[in-house]
N, C-alpha and C positions, 0 to 999 in steps of 0.2 A: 055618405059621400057618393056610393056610386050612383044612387036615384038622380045625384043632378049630372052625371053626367050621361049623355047621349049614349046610346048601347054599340053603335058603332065604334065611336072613338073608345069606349075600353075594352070591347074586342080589341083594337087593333096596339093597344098599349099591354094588356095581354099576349098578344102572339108574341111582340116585338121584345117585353119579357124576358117570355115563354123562350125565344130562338136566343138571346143573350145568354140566360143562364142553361142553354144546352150548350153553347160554343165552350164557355165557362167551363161546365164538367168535363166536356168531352177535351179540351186540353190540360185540365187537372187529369183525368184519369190516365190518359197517355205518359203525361209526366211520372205519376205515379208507378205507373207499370211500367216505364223505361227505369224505376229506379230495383225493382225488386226481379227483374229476370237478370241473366248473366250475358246480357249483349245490349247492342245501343239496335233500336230498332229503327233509326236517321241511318245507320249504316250500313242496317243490311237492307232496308229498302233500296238502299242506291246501289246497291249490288246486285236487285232483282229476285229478290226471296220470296216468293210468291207466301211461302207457310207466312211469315210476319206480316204481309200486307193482309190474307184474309183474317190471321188474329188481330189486328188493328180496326180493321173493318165490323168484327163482329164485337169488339169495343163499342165504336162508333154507334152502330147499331141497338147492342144494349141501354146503354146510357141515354139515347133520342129516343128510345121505346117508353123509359121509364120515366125521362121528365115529360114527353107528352102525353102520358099517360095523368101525368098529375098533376099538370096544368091543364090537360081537358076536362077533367073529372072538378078542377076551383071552378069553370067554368058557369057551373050549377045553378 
């Protein structure tokens, strides 16, 4: 199937993917870790927590490393 398609267009249905099922985990993971620590991290954000925002951020971070990682690696 992919020989007939064009190399452009399934780059770009790969990236487009690729950045869906990063949004995907990265609001499963947040869900997930807002259920097993002992605070709501929607409420200490609004408060100005700087510690919950950089551990949300190195979330974010983790999870876009490792689906990019594996969606550039199908790429092949």
């Amino acid at each position: 199937m992919s020989e007939s398609l064009d190399p452009i267009v399934l780059n770009i249905l790969y990236a487009v993917t690729g950045g869906t099922l990063t949004l995907l985990f990265m609001w499963l993971g947040c869900k997930l870790f807002n259920h097993m620590v002992c605070f709501d991290i929607s409420t200490e954000l609004a408060k100005g927590n700087i510690a919950v925002g950089i551990m949300l951020m190195g979330i974010f971070v983790g999870i876009g490393t490792g689906l990019g990682l594996v969606i550039g690696l199908g790429l092949n």
